[in-house]
C-alpha positions in Angstrom: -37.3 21.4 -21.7 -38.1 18.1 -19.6 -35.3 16.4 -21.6 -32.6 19.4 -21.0 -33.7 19.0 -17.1 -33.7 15.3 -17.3 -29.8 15.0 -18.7 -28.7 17.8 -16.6 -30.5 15.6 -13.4 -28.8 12.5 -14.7 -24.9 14.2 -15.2 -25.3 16.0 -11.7 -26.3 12.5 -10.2 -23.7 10.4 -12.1 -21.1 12.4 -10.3 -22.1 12.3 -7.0 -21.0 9.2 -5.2 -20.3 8.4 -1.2 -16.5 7.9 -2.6 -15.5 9.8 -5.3 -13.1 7.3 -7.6 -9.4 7.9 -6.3 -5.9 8.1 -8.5 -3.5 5.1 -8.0 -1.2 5.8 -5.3 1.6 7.3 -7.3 5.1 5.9 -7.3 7.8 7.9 -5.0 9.9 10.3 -6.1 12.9 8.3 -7.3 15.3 10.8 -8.7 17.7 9.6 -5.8 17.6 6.1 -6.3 19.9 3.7 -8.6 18.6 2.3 -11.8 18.2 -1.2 -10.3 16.3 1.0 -7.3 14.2 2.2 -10.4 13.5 -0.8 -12.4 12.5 -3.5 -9.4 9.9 -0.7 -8.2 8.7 0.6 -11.5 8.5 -3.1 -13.1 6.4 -4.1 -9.7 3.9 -1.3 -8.6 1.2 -2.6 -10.2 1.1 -5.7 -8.6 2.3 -4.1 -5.1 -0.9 -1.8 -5.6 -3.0 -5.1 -6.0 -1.5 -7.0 -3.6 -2.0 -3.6 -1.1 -5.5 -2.8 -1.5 -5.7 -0.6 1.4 -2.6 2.0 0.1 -4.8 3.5 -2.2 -7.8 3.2 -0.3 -6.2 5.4 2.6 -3.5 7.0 0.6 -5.0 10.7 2.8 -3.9 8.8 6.0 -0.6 8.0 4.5 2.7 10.2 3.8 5.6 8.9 1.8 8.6 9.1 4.2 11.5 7.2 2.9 12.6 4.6 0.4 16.1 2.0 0.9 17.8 0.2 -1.1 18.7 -3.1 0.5 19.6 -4.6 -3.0 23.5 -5.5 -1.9 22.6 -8.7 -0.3 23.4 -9.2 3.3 23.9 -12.9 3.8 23.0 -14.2 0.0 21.3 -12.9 -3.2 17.9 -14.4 -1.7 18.0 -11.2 0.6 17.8 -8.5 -2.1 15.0 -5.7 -1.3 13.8 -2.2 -0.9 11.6 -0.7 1.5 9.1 2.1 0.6 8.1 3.6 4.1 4.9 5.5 4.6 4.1 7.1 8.0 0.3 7.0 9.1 -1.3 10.0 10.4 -2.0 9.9 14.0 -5.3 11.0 13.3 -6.4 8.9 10.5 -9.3 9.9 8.7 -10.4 6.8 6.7 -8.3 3.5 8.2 -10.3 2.0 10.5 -9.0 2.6 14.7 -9.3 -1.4 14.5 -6.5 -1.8 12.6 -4.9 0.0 15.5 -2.1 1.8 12.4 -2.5 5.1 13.6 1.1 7.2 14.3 2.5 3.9 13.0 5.4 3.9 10.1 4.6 1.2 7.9 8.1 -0.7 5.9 6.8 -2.6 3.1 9.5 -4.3 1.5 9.6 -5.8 -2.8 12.0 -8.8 -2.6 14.0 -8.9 -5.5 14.4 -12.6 -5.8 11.1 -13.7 -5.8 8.7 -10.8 -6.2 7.3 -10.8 -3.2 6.0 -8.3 -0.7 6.9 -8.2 3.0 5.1 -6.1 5.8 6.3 -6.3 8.9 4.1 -5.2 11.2 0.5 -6.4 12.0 -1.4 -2.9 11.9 0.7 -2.0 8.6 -0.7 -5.6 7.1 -4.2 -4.1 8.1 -3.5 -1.0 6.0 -1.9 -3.0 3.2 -4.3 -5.9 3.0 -7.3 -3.8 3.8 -8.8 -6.2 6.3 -7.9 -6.7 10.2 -4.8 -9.1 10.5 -5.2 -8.7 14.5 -8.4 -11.0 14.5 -7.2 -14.8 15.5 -8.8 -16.3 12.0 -6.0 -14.5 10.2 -3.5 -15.6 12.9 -2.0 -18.1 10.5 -1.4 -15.4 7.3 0.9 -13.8 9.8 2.1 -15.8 13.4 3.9 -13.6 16.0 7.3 -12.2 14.4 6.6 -13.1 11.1 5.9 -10.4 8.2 3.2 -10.6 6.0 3.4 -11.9 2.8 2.3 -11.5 -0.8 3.5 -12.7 -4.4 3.6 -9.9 -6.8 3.6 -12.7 -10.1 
């Protein structure tokens, strides 16, 4: 009977946790997108999801608004992307208020010619990179008009 009571202790326990283990953000609904639209995300999530720590982290505070292909290059083929845009709640529940990304809509872009990420804005760094790009040590990850940046290799 002390063994039954034991295991049943130790199964009730092993499931309680202050963060209960999450699902990868999933990939947007692509059904409207082109196969190239299809294959540069698809082939590149994983590493997007690595290289955004934060997306899955606070995936509650964040809804999938809108995703553009940029792949018909504007200037050169070095300019090839698409941007998967999230909006943050305005009340987040989970992203810290310092990384001041509340009511913000957050572009992150894949580069197609060098599998990269881009961010544009500093609170939407905070949410991808999980850690506060307003502080002045990170200053030099992401000057004053300048996006942050991530390889995706």
């Amino acid at each position: 009977m002390k063994f039954l009571l034991s295991t049943i202790a130790l199964i009730l326990l092993a499931g309680c946790s202050a963060e209960a283990e999450k699902q990868p953000l999933s990939i947007p609904d692509m059904s409207n997108q082109s196969e190239e639209v299809k294959i540069l995300v698809t082939e590149n999530w994983d590493a997007f999801l690595a290289q955004c720590p934060g997306l899955n982290r606070y995936q509650d505070d964040l809804t999938f608004s809108e995703m553009r292909d940029y792949l018909e290059p504007f200037m050169d083929d070095k300019e090839a992307w698409v941007t998967i845009s999230y909006a943050v709640s305005d009340d987040p529940k989970r992203i810290p208020n310092s990384y001041k990304a509340w009511g913000h809509h957050c572009h992150f872009r894949i580069y197609d010619h060098n599998k990269t990420i881009g961010v544009p804005k500093h609170a939407c760094a905070s949410v991808c990179a999980d850690k506060n790009m307003f502080l002045p040590e990170n200053s030099y990850l992401m000057p004053s008009g300048a996006d942050y940046t991530a390889n995706l290799r």
